[in-house]
N, C-alpha and C positions, 0 to 999 in steps of 0.2 A: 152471172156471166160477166167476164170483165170486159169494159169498153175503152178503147184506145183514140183519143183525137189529137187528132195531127196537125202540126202550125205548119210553119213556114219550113220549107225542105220537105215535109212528109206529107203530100196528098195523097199518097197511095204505099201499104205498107206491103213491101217485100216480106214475101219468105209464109204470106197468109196463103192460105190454101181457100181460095173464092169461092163461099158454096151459093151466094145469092147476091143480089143488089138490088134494094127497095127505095123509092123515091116517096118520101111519106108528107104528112101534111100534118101539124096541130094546131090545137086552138090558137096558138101564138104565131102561129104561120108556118112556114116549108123550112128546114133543116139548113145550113151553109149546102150539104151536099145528100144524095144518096146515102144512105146506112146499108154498109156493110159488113155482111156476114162471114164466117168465115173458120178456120181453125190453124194453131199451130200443137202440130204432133199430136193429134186428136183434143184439143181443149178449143172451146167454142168460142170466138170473138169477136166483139162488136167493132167498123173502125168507122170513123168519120171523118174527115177532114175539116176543117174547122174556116180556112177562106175558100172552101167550094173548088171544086178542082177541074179545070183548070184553075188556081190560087188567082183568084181576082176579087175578092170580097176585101176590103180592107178591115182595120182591127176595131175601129167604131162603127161599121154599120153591122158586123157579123149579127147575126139575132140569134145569141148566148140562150134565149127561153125557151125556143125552138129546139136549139141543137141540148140542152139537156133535157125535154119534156122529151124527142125523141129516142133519146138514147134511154130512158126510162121505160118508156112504151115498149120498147124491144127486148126489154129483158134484161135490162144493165146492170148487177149488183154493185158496180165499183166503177173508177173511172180514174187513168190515167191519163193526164193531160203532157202533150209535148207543146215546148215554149223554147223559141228561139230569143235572145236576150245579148243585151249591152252586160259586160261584167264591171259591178264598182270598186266590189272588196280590192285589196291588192294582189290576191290570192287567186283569180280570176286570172285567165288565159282563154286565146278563143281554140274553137274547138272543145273546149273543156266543159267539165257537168257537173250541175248540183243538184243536188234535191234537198227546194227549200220547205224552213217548217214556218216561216211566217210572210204575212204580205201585208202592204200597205196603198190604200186604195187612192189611187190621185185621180183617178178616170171622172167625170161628168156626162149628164145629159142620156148617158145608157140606161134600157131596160136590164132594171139590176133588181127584181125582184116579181115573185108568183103571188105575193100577197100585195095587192096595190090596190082591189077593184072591188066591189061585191063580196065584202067579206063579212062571216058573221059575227068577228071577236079581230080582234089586230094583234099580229104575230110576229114575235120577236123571235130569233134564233141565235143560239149562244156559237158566236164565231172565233170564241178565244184563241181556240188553235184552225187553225182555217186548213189545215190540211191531216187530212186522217193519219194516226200514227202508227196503227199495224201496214196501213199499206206502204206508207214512207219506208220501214224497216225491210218489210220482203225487197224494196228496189234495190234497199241498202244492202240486203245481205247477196242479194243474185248480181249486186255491179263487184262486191269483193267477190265470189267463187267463178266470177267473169276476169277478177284480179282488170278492172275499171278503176281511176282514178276517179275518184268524184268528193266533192265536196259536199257534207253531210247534212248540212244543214244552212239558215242563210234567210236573209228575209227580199222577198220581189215586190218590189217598187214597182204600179201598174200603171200606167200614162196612159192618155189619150190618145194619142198617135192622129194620124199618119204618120206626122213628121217625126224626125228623130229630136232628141231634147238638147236643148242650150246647154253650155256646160256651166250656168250660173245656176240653172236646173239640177245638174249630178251632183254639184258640188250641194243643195238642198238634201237632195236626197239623201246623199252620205252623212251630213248634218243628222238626220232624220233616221238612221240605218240601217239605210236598206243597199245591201250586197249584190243584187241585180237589179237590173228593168226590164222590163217588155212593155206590150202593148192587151196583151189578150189574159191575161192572169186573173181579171175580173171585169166584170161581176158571175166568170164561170164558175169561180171555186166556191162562191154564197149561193149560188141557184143550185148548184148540186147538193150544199149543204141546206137547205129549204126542201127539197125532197128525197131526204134520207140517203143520198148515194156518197161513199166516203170515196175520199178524193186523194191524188196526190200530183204534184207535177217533177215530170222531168225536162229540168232547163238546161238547156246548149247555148253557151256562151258563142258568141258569134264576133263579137266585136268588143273592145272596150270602151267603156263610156265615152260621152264628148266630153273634150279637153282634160282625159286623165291623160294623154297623150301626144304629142306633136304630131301628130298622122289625122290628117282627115278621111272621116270616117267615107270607105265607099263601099259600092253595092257588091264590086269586085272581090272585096278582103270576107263581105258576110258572105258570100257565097263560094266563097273557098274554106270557109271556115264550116261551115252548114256540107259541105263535100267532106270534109277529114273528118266532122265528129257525128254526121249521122248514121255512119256503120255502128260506131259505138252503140250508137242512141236503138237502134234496130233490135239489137244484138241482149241488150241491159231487157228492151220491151217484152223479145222474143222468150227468152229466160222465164222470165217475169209471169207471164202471161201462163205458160207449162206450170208452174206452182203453185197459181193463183188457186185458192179455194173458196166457193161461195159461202 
């Protein structure tokens, strides 16, 4: 069953037909939100919201362990992640979408791992490509017969947050090359890859980085932007989710 988490813009996904809402609990603690059930045009789907909804969890305290041990528990074979995101490349417009195939971890201080504690051997897992590549392809191919611009590939740059980043920060980053940012890109896409659920994200450019720009970044521009490009983003999921096979 494929599972759908929802960042910033999507706490709640239109167009699901509601068959249930469970408030669960795991060993790692209670979930950002409820796990909901649900289907589009008879296909069974998982959603979550990923800052708890009403969206009041920020992107360092979310507990990533929870919200994928849950979505596991429920029956998730796959997972698609939505990420609202700074665009670096130059290629990058807001409202606009990629689905990237690599990322690079700047985050700190996060529970970024199932193997930490009590264990009988110490467990590496191979992260080379950090995002599953038949599911990247199904977004890729349902955002072309959706006739979606989107950018195909691209690497997400994943910051601490709260705050939004320096622009002596982006300007690193691009040094480094990475084509978006967000705040929530991990340690989600390793804990899914630690138990077996293949991943992909779709990123919505929201704003362009600090100081690739003469515009200060406000909260007015991401949320006009997160309004134009989450039909999109709905639309690419909705698609997606009808062809998905376990």
């Amino acid at each position: 069953m494929l599972a759908i988490i929802g960042g910033t813009g999507l706490t709640q996904m239109e167009g699901l037909n509601v068959v249930s809402r469970q408030q669960v609990s795991t060993q790692w603690g209670e979930p950002s939100a409820e796990i909901v059930t649900g289907s589009i045009e008879g296909k069974e789907v998982l959603f979550l919201a990923r800052h708890g909804h009403p969206h009041r969890i920020p992107p360092h305290k979310v507990n990533y362990r929870a919200n994928i041990q849950a979505l596991k528990d429920a029956g998730a074979t796959a997972i698609i992640a939505v990420n609202a995101v700074g665009g670096i490349h130059p290629e990058c417009e807001p409202a606009g979408l990629m689905i990237p195939d690599q990322i690079v971890d700047y985050t700190w201080g996060r529970e970024h791992t199932f193997f930490a504690d009590d264990l009988d051997e110490v467990v590496h897992i191979d992260f080379s490509w950090p995002y599953d590549e038949p599911l990247r392809q199904l977004l890729l191919k349902e955002a072309a017969n959706l006739q979606l611009k989107v950018m195909d590939k691209g690497v997400y740059g994943a910051t601490q947050g709260p705050r939004l980043e320096t622009a002596g920060e982006i300007q690193r980053m691009k040094r480094d090359g990475c084509d978006i940012v967000g705040m929530t890109g991990m340690p989600e896409a390793a804990l899914a890859r630690e138990v077996e659920l293949p991943y992909a994200c779709v990123a919505l450019v929201v704003n362009m980085a600090a100081g690739l720009t003469d515009e200060i970044i406000t909260m007015a521009e991401i949320e006009e932007a997160l309004h134009q490009g989450m039909g999109k983003v709905l639309n690419l999921l909705s698609s997606s989710a009808k062809v998905y096979q376990d």
